[in-house]
PDB file of N, CA, C and O in Angstrom:
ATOM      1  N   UNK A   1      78.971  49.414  43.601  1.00  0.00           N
ATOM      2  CA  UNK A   1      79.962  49.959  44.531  1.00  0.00           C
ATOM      3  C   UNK A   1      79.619  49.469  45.940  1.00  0.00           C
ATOM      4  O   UNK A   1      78.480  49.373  46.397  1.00  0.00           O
ATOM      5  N   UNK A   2      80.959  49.124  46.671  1.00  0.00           N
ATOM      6  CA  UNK A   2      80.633  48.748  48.255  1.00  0.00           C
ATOM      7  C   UNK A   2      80.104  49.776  48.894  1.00  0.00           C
ATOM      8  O   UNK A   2      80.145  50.906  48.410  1.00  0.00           O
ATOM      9  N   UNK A   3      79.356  49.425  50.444  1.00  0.00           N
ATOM     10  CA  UNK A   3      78.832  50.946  51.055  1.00  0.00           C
ATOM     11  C   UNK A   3      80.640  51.365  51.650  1.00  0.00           C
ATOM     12  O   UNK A   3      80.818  52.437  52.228  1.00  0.00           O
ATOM     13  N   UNK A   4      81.388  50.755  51.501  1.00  0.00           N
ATOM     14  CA  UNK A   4      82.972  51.130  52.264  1.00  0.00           C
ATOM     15  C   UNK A   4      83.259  51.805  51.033  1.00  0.00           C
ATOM     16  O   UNK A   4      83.718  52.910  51.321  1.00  0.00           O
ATOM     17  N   UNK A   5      83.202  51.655  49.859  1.00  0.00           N
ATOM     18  CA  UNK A   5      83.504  52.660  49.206  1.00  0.00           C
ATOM     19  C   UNK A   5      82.855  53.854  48.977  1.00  0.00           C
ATOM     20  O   UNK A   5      83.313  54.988  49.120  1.00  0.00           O
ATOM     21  N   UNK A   6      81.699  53.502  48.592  1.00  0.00           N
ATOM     22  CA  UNK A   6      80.663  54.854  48.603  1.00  0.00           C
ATOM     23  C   UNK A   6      80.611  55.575  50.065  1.00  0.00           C
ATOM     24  O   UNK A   6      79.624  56.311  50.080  1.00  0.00           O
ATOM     25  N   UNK A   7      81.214  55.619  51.112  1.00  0.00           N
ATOM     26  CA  UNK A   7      80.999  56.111  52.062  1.00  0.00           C
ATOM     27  C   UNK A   7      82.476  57.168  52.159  1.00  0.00           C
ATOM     28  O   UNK A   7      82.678  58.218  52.769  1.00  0.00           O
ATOM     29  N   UNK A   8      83.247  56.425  51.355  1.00  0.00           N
ATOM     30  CA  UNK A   8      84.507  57.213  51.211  1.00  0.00           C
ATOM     31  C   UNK A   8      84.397  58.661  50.388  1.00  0.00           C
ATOM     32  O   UNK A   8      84.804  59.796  50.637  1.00  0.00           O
ATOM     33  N   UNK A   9      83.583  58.015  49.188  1.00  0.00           N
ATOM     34  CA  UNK A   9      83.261  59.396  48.515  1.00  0.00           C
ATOM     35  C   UNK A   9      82.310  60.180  48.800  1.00  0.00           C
ATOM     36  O   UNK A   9      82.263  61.309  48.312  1.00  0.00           O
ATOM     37  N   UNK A  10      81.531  59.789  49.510  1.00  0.00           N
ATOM     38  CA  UNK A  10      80.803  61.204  49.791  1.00  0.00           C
ATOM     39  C   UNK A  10      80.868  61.688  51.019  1.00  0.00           C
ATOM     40  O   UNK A  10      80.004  62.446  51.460  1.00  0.00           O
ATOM     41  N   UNK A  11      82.509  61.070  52.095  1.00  0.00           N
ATOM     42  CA  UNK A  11      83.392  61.694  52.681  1.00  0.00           C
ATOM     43  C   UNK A  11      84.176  62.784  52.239  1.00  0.00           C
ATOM     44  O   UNK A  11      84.413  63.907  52.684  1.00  0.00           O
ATOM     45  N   UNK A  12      84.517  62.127  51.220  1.00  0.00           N
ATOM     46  CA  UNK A  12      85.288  63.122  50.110  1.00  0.00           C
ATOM     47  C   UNK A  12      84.754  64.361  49.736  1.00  0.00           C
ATOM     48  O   UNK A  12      85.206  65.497  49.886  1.00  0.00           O
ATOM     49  N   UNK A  13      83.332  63.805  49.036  1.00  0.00           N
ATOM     50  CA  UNK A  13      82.604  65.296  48.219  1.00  0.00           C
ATOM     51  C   UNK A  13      82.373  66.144  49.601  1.00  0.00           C
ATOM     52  O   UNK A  13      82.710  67.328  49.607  1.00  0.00           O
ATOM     53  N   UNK A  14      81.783  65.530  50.813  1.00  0.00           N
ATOM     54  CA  UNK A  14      81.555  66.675  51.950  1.00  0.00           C
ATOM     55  C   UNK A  14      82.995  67.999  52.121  1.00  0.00           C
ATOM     56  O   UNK A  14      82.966  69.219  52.287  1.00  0.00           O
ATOM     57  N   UNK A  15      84.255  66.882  51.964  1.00  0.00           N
ATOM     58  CA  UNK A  15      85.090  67.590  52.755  1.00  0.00           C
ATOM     59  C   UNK A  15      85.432  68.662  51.352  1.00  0.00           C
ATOM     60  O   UNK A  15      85.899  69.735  51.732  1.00  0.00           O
ATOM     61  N   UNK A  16      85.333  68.588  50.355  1.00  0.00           N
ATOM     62  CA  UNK A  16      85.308  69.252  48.963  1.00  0.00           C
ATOM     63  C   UNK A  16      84.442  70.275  49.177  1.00  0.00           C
ATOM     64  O   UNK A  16      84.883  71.394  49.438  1.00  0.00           O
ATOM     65  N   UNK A  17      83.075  70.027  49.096  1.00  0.00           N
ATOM     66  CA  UNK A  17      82.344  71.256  49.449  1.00  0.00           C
ATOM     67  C   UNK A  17      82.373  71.902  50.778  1.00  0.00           C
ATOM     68  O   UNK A  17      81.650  72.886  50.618  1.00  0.00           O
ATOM     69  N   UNK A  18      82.808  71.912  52.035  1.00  0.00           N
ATOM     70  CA  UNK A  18      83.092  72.246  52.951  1.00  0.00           C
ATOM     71  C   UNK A  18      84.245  73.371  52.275  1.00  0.00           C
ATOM     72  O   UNK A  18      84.113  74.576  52.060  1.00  0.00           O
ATOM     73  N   UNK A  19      85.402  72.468  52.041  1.00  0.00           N
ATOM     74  CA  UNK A  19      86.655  73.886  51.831  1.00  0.00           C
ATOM     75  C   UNK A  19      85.962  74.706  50.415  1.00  0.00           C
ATOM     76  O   UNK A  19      86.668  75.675  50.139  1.00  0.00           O
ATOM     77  N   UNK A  20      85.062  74.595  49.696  1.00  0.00           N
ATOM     78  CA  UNK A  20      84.793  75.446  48.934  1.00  0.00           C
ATOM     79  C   UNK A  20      83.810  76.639  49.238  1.00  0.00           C
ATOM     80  O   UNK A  20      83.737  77.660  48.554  1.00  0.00           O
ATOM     81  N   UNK A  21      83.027  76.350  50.416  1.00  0.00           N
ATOM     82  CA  UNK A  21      82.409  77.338  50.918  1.00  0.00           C
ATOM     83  C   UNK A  21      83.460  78.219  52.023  1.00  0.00           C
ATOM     84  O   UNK A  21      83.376  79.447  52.059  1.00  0.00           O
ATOM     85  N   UNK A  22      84.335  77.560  52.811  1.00  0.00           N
ATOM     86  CA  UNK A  22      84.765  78.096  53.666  1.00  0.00           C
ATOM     87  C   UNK A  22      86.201  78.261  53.492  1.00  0.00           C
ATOM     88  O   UNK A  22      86.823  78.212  54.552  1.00  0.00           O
ATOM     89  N   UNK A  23      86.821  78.424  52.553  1.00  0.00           N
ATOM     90  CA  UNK A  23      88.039  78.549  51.750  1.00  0.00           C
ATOM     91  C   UNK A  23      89.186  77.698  52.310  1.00  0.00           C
ATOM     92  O   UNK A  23      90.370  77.827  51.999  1.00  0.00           O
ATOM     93  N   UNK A  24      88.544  76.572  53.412  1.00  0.00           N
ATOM     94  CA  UNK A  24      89.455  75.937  53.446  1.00  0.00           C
ATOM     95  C   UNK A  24      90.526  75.464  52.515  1.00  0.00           C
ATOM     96  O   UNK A  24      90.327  75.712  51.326  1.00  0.00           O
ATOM     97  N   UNK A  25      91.995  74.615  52.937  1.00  0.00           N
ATOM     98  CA  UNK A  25      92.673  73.999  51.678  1.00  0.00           C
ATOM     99  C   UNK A  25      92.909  72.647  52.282  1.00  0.00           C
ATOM    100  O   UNK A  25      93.518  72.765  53.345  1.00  0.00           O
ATOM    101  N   UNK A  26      92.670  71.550  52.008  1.00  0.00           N
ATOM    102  CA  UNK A  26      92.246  70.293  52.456  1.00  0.00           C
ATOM    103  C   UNK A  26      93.086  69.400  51.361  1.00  0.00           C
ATOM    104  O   UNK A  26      93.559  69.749  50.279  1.00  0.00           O
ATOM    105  N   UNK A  27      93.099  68.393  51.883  1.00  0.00           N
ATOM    106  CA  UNK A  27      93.826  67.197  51.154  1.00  0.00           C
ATOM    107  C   UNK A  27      93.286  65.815  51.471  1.00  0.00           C
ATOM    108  O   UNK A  27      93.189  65.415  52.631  1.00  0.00           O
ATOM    109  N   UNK A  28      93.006  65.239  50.621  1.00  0.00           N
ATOM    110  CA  UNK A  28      92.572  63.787  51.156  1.00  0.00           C
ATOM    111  C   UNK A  28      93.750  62.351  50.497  1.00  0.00           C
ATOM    112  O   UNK A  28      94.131  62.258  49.331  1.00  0.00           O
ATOM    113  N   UNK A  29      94.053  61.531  51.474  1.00  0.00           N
ATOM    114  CA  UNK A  29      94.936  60.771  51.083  1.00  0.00           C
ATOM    115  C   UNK A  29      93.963  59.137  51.538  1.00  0.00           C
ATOM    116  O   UNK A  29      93.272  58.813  52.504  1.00  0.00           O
ATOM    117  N   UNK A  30      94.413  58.409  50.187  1.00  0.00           N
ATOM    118  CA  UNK A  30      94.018  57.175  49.836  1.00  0.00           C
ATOM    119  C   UNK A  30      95.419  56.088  50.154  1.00  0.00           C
ATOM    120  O   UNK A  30      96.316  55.785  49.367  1.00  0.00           O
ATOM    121  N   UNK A  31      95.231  55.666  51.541  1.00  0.00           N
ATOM    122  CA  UNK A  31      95.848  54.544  51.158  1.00  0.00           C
ATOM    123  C   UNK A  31      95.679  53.392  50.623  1.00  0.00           C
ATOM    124  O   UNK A  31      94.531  53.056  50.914  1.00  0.00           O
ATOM    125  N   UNK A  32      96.148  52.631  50.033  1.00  0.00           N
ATOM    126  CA  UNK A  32      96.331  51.412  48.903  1.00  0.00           C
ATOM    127  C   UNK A  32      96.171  50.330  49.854  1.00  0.00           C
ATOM    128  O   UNK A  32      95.167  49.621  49.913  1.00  0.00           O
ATOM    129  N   UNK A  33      97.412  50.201  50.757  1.00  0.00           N
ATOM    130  CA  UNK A  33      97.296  49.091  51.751  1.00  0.00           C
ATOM    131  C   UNK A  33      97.581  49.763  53.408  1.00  0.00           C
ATOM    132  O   UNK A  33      98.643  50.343  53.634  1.00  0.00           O
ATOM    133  N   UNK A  34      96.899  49.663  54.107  1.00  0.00           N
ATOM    134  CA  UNK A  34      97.164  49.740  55.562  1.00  0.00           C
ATOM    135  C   UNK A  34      97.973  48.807  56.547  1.00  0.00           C
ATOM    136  O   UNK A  34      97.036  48.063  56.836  1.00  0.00           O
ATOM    137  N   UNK A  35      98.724  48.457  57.057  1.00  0.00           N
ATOM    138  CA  UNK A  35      98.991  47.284  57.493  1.00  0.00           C
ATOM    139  C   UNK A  35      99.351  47.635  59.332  1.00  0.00           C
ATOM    140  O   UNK A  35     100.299  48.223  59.852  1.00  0.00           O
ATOM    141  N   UNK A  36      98.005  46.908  59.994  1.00  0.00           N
ATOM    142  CA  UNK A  36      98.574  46.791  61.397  1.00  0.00           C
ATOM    143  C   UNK A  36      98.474  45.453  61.998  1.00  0.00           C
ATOM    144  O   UNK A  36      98.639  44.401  61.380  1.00  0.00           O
ATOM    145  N   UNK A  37      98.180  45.573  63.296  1.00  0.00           N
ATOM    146  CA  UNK A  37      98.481  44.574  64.111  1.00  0.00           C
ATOM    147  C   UNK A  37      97.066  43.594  64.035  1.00  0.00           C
ATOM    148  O   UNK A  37      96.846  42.651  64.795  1.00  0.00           O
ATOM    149  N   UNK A  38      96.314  43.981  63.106  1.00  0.00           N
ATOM    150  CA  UNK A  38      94.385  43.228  62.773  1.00  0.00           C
ATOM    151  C   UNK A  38      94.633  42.866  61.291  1.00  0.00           C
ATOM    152  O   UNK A  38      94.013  41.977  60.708  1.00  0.00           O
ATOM    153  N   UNK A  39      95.430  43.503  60.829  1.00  0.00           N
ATOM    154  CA  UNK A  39      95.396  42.340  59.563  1.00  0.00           C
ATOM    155  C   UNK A  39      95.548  41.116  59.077  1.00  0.00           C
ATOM    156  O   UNK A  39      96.698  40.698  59.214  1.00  0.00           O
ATOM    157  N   UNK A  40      94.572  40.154  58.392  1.00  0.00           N
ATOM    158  CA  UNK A  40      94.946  39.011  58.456  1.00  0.00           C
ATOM    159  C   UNK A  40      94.688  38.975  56.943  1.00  0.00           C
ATOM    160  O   UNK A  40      94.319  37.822  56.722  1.00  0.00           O
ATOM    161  N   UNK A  41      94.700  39.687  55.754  1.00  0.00           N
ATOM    162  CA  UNK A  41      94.402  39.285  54.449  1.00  0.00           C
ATOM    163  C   UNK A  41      95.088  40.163  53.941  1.00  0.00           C
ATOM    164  O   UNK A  41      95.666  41.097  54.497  1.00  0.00           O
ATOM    165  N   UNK A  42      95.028  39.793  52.500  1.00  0.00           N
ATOM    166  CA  UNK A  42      95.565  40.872  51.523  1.00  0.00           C
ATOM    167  C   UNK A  42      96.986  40.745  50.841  1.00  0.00           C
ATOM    168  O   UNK A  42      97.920  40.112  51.334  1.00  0.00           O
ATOM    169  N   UNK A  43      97.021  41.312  49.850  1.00  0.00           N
ATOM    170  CA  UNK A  43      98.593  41.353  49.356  1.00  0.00           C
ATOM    171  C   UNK A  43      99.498  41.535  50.236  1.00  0.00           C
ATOM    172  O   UNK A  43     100.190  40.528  50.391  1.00  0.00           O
ATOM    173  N   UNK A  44      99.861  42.656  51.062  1.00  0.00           N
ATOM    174  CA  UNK A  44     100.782  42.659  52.164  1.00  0.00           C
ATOM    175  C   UNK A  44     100.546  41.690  53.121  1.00  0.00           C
ATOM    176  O   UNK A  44     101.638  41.301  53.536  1.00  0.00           O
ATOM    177  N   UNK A  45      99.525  41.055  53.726  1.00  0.00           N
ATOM    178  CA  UNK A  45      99.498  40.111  54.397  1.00  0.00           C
ATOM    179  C   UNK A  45     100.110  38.603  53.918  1.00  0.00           C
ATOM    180  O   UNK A  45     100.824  37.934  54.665  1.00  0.00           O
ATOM    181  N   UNK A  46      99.805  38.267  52.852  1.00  0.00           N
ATOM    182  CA  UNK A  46     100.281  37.517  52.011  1.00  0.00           C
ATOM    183  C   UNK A  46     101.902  37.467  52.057  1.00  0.00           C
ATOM    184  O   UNK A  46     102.647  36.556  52.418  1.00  0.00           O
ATOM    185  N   UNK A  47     102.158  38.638  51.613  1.00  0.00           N
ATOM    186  CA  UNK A  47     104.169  39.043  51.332  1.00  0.00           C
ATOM    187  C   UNK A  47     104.431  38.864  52.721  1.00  0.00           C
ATOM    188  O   UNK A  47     105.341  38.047  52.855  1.00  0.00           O
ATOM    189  N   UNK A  48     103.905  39.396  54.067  1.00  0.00           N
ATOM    190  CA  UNK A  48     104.298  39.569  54.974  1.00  0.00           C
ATOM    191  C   UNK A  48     104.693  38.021  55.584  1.00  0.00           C
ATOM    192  O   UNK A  48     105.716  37.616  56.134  1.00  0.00           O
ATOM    193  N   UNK A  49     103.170  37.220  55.166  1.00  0.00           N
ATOM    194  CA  UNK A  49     103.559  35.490  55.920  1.00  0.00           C
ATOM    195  C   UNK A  49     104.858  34.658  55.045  1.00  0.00           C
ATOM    196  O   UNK A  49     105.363  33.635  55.505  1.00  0.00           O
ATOM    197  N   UNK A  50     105.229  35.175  53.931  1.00  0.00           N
ATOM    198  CA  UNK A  50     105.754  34.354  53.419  1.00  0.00           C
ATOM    199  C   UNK A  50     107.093  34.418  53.897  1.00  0.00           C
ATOM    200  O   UNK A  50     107.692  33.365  53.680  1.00  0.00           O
ATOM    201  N   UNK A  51     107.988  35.569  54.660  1.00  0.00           N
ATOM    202  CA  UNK A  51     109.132  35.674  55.321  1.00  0.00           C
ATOM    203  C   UNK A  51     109.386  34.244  56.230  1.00  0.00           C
ATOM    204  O   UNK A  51     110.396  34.125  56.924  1.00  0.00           O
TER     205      UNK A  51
END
């Protein structure tokens, strides 16, 4: 596993055990692709140059 991924999940497990001690209700969202004005790779980057 990358440390960019493994850093995600035990972002995750913190914010998990956090709302389980403190009854928070939390949501975590995964985006797939991000796309701003620094992207230069990737599937959407790709679709995007080919216009």
């Amino acid at each position: 596993m990358h440390l960019y991924g493994a850093s995600k999940v035990a972002c995750e497990a913190l914010i998990h055990a956090i709302q389980g001690f403190n009854g928070i209700r939390t949501v975590v969202l995964r985006y797939a692709n991000v796309v701003g004005s620094r992207l230069r790779h990737g599937v959407i980057y790709d679709l995007l140059m080919k216009r």
